[in-house]
C-alpha positions as CSV (number, residue, x, y, z in Angstrom):
1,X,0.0,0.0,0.0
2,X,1.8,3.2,-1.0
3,X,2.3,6.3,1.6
4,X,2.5,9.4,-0.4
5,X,1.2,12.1,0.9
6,X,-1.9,12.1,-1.4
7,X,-2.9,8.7,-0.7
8,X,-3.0,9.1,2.9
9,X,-4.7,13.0,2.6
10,X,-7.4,11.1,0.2
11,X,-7.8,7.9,2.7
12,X,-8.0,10.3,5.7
13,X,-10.6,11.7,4.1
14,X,-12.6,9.2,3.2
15,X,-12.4,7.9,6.7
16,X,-13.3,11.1,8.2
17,X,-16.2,11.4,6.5
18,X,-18.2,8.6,7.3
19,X,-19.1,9.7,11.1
20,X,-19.4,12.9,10.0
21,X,-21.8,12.1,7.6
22,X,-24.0,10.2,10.4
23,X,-23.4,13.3,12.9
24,X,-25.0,15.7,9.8
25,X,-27.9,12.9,9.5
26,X,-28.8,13.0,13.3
27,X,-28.9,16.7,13.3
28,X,-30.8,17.3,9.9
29,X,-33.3,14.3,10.0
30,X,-36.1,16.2,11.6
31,X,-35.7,19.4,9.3
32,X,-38.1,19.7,6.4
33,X,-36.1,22.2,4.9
34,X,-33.0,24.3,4.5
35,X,-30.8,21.0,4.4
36,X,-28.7,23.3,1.0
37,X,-28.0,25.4,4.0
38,X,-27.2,23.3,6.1
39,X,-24.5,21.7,3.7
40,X,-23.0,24.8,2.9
41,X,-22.2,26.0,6.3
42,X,-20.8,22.3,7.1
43,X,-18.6,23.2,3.8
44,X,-17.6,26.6,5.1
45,X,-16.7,25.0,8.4
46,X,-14.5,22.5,6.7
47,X,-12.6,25.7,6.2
48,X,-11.8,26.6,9.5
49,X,-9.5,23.7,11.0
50,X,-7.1,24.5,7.4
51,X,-7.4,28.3,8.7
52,X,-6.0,27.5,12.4
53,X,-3.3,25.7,10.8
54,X,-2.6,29.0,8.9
55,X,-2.4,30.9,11.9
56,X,0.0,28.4,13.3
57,X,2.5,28.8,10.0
58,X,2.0,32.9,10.0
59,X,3.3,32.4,14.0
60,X,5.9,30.4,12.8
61,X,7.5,32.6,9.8
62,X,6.8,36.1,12.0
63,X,7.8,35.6,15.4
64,X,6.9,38.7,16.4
65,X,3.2,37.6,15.9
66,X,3.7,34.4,17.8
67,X,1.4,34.3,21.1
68,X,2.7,30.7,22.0
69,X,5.7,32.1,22.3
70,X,4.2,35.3,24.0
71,X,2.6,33.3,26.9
72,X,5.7,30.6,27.6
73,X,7.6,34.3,27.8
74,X,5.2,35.6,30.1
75,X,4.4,32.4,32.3
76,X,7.1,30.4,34.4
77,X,4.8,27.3,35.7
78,X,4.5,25.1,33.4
79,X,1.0,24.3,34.3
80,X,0.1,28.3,33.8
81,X,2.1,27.9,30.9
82,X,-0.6,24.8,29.9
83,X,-3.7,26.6,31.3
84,X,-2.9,29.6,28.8
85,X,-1.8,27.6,25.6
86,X,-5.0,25.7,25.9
87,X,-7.1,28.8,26.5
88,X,-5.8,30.6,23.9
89,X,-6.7,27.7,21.0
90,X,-10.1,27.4,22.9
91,X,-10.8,31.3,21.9
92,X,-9.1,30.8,18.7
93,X,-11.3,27.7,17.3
94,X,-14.8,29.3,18.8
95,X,-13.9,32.4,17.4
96,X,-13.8,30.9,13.6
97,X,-16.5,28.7,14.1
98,X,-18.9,31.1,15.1
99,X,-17.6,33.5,12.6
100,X,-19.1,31.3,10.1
101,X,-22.6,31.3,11.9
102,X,-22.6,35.1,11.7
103,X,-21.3,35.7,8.3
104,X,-24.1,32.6,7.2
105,X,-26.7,34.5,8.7
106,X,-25.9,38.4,7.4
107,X,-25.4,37.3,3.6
108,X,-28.6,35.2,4.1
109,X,-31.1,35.6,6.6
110,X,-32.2,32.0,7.4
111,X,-31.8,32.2,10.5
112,X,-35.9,32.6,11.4
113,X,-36.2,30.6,14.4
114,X,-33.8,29.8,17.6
115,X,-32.9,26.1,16.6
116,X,-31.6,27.3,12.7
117,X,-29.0,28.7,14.5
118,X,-28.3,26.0,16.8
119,X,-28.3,23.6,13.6
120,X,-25.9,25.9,11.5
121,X,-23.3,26.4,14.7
122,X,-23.5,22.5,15.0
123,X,-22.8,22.1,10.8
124,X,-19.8,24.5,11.1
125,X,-18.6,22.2,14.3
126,X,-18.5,19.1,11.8
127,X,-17.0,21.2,9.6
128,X,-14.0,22.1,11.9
129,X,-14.1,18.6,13.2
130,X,-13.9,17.0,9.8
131,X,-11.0,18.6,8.6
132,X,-8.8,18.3,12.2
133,X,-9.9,14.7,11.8
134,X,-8.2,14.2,8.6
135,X,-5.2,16.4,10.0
136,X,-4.4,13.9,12.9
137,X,-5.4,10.5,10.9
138,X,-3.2,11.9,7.7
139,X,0.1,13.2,10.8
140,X,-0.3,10.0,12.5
141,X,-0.6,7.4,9.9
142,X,2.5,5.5,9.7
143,X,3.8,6.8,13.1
144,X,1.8,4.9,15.3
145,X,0.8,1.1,15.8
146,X,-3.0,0.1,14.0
147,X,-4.6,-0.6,17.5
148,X,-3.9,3.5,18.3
149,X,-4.8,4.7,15.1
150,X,-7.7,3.1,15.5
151,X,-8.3,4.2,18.9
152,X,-7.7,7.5,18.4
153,X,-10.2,7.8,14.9
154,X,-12.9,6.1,17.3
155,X,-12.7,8.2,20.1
156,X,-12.1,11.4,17.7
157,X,-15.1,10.7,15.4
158,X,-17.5,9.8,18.4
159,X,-16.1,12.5,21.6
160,X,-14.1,14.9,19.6
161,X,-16.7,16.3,17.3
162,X,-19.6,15.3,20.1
163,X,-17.4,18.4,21.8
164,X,-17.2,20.3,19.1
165,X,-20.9,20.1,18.4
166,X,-21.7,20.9,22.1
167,X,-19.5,23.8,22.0
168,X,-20.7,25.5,18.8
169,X,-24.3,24.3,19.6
170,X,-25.0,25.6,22.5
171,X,-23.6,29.0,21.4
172,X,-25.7,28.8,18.6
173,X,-28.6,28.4,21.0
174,X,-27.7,32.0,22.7
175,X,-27.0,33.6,19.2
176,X,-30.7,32.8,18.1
177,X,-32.1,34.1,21.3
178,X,-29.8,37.3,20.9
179,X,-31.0,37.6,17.3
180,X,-34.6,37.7,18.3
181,X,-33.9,40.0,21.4
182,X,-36.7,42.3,20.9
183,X,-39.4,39.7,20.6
184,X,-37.9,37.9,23.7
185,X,-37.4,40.6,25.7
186,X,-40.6,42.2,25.7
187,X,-41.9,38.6,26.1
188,X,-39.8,38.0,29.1
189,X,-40.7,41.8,30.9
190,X,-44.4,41.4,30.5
191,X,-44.2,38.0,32.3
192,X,-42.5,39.8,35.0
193,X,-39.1,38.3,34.3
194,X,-36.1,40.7,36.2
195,X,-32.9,41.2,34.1
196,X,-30.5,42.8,35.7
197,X,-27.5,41.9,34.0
198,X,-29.3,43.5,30.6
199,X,-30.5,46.8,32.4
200,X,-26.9,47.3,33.4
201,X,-25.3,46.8,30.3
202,X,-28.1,48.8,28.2
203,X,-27.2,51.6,31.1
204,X,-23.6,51.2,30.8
205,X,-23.4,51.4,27.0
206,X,-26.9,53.5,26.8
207,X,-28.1,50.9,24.3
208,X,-32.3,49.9,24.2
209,X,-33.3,47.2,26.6
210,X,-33.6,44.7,24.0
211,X,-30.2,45.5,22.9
212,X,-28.5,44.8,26.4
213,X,-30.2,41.5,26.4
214,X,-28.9,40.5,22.9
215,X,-25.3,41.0,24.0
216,X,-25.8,39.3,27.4
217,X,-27.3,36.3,26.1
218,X,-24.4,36.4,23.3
219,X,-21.9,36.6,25.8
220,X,-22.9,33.9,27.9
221,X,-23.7,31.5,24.9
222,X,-19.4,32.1,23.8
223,X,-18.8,31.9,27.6
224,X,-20.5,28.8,28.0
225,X,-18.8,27.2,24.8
226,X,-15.5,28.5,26.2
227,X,-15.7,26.9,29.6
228,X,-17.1,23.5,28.2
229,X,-14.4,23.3,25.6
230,X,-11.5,24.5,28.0
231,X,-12.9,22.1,30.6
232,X,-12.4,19.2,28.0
233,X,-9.3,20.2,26.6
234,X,-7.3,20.4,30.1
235,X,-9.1,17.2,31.3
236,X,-7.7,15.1,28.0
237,X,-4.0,17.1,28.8
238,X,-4.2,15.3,32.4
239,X,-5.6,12.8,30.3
240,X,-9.0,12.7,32.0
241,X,-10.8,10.5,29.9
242,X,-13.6,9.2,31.6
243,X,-14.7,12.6,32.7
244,X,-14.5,14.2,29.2
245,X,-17.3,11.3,27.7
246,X,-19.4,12.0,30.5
247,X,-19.2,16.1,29.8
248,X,-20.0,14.6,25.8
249,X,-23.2,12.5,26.8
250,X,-24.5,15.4,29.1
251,X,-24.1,18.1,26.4
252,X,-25.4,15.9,23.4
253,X,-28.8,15.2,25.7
254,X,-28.6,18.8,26.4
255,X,-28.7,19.9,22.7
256,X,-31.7,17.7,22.0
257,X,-33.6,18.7,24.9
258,X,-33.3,22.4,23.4
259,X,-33.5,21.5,20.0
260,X,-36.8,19.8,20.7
261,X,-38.8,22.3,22.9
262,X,-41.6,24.0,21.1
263,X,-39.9,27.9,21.6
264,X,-36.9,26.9,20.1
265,X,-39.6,26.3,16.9
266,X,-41.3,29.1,16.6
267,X,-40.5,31.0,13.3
268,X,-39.6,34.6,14.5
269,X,-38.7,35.9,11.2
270,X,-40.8,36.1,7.9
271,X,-41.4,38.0,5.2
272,X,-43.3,41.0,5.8
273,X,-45.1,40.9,2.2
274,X,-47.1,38.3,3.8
275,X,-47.8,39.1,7.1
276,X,-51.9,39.3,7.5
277,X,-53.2,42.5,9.0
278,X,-54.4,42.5,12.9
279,X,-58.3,43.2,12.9
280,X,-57.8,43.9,16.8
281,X,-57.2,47.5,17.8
282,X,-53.5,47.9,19.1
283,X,-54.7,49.3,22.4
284,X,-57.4,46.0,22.9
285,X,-54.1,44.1,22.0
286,X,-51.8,45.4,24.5
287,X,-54.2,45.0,27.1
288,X,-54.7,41.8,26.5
289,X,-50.7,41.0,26.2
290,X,-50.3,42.5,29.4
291,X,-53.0,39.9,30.8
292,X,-51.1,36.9,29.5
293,X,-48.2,38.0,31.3
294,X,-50.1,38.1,34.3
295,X,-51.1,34.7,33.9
296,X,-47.8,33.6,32.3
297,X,-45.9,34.8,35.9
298,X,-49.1,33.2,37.6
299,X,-48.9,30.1,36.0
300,X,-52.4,29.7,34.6
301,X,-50.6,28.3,31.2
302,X,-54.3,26.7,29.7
303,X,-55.7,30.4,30.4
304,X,-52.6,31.6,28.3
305,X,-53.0,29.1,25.7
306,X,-56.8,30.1,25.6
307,X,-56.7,33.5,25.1
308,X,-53.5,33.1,22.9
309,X,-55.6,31.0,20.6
310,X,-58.4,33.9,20.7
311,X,-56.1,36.3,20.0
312,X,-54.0,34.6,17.3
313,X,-56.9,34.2,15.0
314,X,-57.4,38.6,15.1
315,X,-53.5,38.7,15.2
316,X,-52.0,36.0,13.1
317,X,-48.8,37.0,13.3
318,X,-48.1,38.5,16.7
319,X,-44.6,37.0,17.4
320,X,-44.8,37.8,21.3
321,X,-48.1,35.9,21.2
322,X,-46.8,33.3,19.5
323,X,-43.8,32.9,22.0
324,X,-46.2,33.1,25.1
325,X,-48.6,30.5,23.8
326,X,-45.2,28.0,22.9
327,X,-43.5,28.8,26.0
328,X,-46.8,28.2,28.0
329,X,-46.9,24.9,26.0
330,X,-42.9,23.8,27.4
331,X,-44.1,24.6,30.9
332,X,-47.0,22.2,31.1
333,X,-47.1,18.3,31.4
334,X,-46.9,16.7,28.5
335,X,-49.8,14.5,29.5
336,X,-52.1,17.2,29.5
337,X,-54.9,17.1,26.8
338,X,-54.8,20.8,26.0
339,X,-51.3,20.9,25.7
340,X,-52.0,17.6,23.0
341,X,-54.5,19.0,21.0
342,X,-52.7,22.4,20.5
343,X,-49.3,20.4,19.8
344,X,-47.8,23.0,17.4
345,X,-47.0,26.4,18.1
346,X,-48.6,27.9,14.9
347,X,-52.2,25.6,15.1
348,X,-54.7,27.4,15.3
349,X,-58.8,26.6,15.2
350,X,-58.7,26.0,11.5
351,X,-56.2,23.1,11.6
352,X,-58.0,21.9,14.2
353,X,-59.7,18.7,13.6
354,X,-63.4,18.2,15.0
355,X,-62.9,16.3,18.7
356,X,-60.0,18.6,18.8
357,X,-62.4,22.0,18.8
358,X,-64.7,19.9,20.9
359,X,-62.4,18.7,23.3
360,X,-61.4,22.7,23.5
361,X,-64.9,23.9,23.7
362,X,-65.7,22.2,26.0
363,X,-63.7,23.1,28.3
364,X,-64.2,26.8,27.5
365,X,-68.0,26.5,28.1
366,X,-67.5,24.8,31.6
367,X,-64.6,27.6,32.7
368,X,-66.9,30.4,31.3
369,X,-70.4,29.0,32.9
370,X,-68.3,28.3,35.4
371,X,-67.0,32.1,35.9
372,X,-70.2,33.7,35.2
373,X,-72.1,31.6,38.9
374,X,-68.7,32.8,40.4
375,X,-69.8,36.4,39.6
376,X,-73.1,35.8,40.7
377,X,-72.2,34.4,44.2
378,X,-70.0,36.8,44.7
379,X,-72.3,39.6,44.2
380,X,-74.9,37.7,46.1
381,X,-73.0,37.2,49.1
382,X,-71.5,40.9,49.6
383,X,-75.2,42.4,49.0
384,X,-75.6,39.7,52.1
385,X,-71.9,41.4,54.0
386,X,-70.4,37.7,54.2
387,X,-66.8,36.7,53.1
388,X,-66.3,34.8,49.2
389,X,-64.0,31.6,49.3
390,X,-62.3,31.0,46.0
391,X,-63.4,27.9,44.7
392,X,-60.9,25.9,42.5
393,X,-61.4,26.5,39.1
394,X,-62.8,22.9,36.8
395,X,-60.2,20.7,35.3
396,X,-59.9,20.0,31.8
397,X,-61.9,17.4,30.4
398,X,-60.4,14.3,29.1
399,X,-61.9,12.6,26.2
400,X,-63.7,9.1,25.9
401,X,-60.8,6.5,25.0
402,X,-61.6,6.3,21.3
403,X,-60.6,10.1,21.3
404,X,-57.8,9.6,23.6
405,X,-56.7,7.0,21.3
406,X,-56.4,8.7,18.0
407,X,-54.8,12.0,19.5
408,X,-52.1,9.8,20.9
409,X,-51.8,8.8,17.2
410,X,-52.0,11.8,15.7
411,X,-49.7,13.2,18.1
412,X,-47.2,10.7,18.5
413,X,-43.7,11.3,17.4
């Protein structure tokens, strides 16, 4: 078997590729669209471990630019000398992989919900990790026994990019919430959420509110991906293993927990050609906004979901409506039948099937009857000067077991 260079560069490659290629499958299977995308920011990632390299050779041929050499200069310990050599690749590979994200989503504007740009920083990860992949298998091959090469392509194709995909992930995560700050922050303050770190930076910098959110949740998404990925690198230099897949497993269940809550859905960004026009008045609107984040803070999420329903048939495309009724939707128990039969975040009464409006009416007939006798009482027994106890409100109905049957079918996963 020859060992030229291009032989092993081309065999490297075709190695690499396979896991890759299942990591891109996991992460794209349940997207009905913008796959193209998707491709094309894995290819512009595949970019970025070639670039690092670069930086490396520039070091080498102007010393002057070198910061390895700046920090073994400026550090005596060895183990400070460690801590900072690692610390300064961490920045180094988060800052190109994310610079991909960003330039993906200025030349393009795809990014219209918060898991887009958790799937496009997770692309550009497999992108990085592909080509550092074929780096070390091409560097090692030859140099090392088989049972290490093999070793190290298993543990590099399964925990190496799992990292990388973690890391870049969740900071995609914090980049979509920063990109739809507005939305979320005014979501966030009528539910009576306190933000302090934002208020102090949109002081600091005199910035809007929304803006001081948008670069606190940015910071703490690359602050998060730094820690994780310095935390992994120094454990595999005392060589940590064991703790390192465990940080993997716990970040990969992470992504899909957020990649799979129903906020993380909604479309925040469309094109405002086809936006329907509101036929509530803006000042009706607010007030009743206000009331959901009453009941939001509250936690009456099926009064949320109600009147989010109402109110999304008037104002079809009210984004902070939108992100109230899915958030009220993550909140509640899965097993609860409202939460079932409203299981999207964009359904509303016309995609509803028959059982499902009656399941829905029905409830809204009992709470309303319900309410109206309250009233009544209440009236009754001040006119009368004694004290009203607060009854607890009726539960939602659950259907007969033919129904319940066929939503768990229609609903099921």
């Amino acid at each position: 078997m020859p060992n030229t260079p291009a032989f092993l560069l081309g065999v490297s490659t075709l190695i690499s590729a396979i896991p890759i290629a299942i990591w891109l499958y996991i992460f794209s299977k349940s997207e009905k669209g913008g796959k193209k995308t998707l491709l094309l920011v894995f290819a512009l990632g595949c970019f970025t471990a070639p670039a690092m390299l670069g930086i490396q050779v520039l070091w080498q041929k102007y010393p002057s630019l070198n910061l390895l050499n700046f920090i073994e200069t400026v550090f005596e310990s060895p183990m400070l000398v460690v801590i900072g050599v690692t610390l300064l690749f961490v920045v180094l590979e988060e800052v190109i992989k994310l610079y991909v994200v960003k330039t993906i989503d200025k030349k393009t504007l795809l990014i219209n919900k918060i898991n887009d740009a958790m799937r496009y920083g997770i692309a550009a990860a497999l992108g990085f990790s592909f080509g550092e992949n074929i780096y070390y298998l091409a560097t090692f091959w030859g140099f090392i026994g088989t049972g290490e090469l093999v070793g190290m392509y298993i543990f590099r194709s399964l925990f190496t990019t799992a990292a990388h995909i973690m890391y870049t992930g969740i900071f995609g995560y914090y980049y979509g919430i920063g990109k739809f700050a507005m939305v979320i922050n005014k979501q966030k303050e009528l539910s009576g959420e306190e933000d302090t770190i934002s208020k102090i930076i949109a002081k600091l910098f005199r910035l809007p509110m929304s803006e001081g959110f948008r670069q606190k949740v940015v910071i703490k998404g690359f602050s998060w991906a730094g820690i994780l990925h310095f935390t992994v690198n120094y454990l595999l230099e005392l060589g940590q293993v064991m703790p390192v897949i465990a940080i993997n497993v716990l970040g990969y269940l992470y992504l899909q927990y957020l990649l799979k809550r129903k906020a993380g859905r909604l479309i925040l960004l469309s094109d405002p050609t086809t936006r329907k026009p509101a036929t509530i008045a803006s000042k009706d609107r607010d007030v009743v906004v206000e009331l959901l984040g009453m009941w939001f803070k509250e936690k009456k999420y099926v009064d949320v979901l109600h009147v989010c329903e109402r109110l999304l048939e008037r104002d079809p495309d009210n984004n902070v409506v939108k992100l109230f009724k899915s958030r009220a939707m993550d909140a509640m128990d899965k097993k609860d039948i409202y939460r079932k039969v409203l299981g999207t975040v964009v359904k509303t009464n016309e995609n509803l099937s028959i059982d499902q409006k009656n399941t829905i009416s029905r409830y809204v007939a009992e709470k309303e009857m319900f309410q109206k006798v309250q009233r009544q009482i209440k009236e009754q027994l001040k006119k009368e000067g004694k004290e009203f106890k607060q009854p607890k409100l009726p539960k939602a109905p659950q259907p007969p077991p033919s129904e319940k049957k066929e939503e768990e079918d229609t609903f099921k996963l």
